[in-house]
Structure formats: structure tokens, C-alpha cells
C-alpha positions as CSV (number, residue, x, y, z in Angstrom):
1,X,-14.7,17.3,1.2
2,X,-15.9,21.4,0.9
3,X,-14.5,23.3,-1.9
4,X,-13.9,26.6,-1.6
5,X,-13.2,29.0,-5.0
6,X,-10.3,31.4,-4.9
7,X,-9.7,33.8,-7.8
8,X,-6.5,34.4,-9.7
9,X,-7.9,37.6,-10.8
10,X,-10.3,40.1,-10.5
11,X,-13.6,38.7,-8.3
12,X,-16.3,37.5,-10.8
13,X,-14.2,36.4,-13.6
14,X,-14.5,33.0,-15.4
15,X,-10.8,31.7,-14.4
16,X,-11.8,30.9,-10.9
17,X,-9.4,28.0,-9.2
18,X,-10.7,25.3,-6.8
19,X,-8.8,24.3,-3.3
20,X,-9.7,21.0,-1.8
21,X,-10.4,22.1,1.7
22,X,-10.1,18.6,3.8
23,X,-11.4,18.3,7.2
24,X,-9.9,15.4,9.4
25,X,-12.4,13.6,11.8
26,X,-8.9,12.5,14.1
27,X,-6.4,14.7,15.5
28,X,-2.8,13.9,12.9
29,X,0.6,13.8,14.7
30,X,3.1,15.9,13.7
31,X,6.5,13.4,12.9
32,X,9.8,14.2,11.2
33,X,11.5,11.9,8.9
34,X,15.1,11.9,7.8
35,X,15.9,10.8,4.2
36,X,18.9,11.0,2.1
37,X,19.0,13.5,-0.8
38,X,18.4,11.4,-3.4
39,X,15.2,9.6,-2.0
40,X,13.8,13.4,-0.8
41,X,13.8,14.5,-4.3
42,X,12.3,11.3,-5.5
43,X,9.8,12.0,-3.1
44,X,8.9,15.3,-4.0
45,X,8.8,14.7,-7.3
46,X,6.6,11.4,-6.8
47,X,4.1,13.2,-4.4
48,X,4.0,16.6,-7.2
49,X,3.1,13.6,-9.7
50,X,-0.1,12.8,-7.9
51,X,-0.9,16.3,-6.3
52,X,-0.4,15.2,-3.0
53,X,1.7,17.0,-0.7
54,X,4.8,14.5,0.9
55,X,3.1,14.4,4.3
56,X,0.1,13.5,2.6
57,X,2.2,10.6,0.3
58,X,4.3,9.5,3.3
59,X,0.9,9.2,5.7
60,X,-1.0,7.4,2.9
61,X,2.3,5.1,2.0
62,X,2.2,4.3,6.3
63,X,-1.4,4.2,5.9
64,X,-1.8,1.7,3.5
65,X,1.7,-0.9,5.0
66,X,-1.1,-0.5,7.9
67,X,-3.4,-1.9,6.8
68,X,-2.2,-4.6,4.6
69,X,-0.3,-5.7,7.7
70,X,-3.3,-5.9,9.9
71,X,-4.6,-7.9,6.8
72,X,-2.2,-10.4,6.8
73,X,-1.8,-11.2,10.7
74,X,-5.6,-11.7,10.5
75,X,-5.5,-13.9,7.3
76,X,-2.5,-15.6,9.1
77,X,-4.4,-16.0,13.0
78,X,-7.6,-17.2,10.6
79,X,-5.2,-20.2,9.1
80,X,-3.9,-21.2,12.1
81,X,-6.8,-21.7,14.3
82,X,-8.6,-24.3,11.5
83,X,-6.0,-26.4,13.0
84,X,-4.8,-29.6,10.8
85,X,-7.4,-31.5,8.6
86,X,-7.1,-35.2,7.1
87,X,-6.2,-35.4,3.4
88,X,-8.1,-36.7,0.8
89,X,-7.3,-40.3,-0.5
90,X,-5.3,-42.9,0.1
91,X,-1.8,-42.6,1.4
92,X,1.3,-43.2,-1.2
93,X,4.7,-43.7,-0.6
94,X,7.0,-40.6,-1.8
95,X,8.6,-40.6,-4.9
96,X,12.1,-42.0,-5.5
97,X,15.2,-39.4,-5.7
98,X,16.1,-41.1,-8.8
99,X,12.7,-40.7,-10.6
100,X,12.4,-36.8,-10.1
101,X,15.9,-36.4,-11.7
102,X,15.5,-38.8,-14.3
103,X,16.5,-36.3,-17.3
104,X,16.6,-39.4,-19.5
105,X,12.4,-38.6,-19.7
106,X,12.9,-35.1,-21.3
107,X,15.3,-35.8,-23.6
């Protein structure tokens, strides 16, 4: 990420400002979204909180459901192709209906 210093006064003084100039090694698609008032503003405002523009917060927000997606399905495909396993120990008969609601035992 370059940085490049533009002034807000005369050239050479000390109150130089710094833009983040980003370079993008993919080509972006250009999209448009349709939101109700109330979430645009909450968006704006949101995005302003962390500096980021709302194509940058919406992209990053897409982005990162991406990902953790991806994440999942694999964690899921990983599971599933163990296949089943034998448990450990002896077999035992489940527990009566009775004895799991027995409140007499917490009283």
C-alpha cells in the first residue's frame, strides 16, 4: 500500500495529510445494492466509524460471509468423509423416562 502526501496548505509546510493509495491485484465488479433508509444511514455511519468507504464495508462484509462459508462446507465435507467410528466401552441400555424427570432428586 503506497502513500502519497497531499498538502492542505502551502507546499512545504508541517500539516501535510496522508491518502492511502490501494492498488488491487484483481479487476472489482461494479454492483448496485438497494437498502431501505434506515439501514443506508446505519451504513454510512458504520463504514465513517471505521474509515472505510460503504463499497469498501459492504465488499469486506461479502468478503468475509465468503469465506467463513467456504470454511464451514469444508469443515463439514472433512466430517463426513471419516465416515462412522465404534464407541468406546461397553453398550448400556438408555435411561428410563421416569429417572430423567424425577424432580423428587433436586428437591
Amino acid at each position: 500500500m503506497g502513500r502519497r502526501p497531499t498538502t492542505g496548505s502551502a507546499p512545504g509546510t508541517a500539516d501535510r495529510k496522508y491518502t492511502n493509495i490501494v492498488y488491487y491485484s484483481r479487476i472489482m465488479k461494479n454492483i448496485t445494492v438497494t437498502l431501505d433508509d434506515e439501514t443506508a444511514t446505519w451504513a454510512r455511519v458504520y463504514a465513517a466509524q471505521q474509515n472505510k468507504s460503504l463499497s469498501r464495508f459492504l465488499g469486506e462484509l461479502l468478503h468475509t460471509t465468503m469465506r467463513e462459508s467456504h470454511a464451514y462446507e469444508d469443515a463439514m465435507q472433512r466430517y463426513l468423509s471419516t465416515g462412522p467410528f465404534p464407541l468406546n466401552g461397553e453398550p448400556a441400555p438408555y435411561p428410563k423416562r421416569e429417572e430423567l424427570h424425577d424432580r423428587g432428586k433436586l428437591r
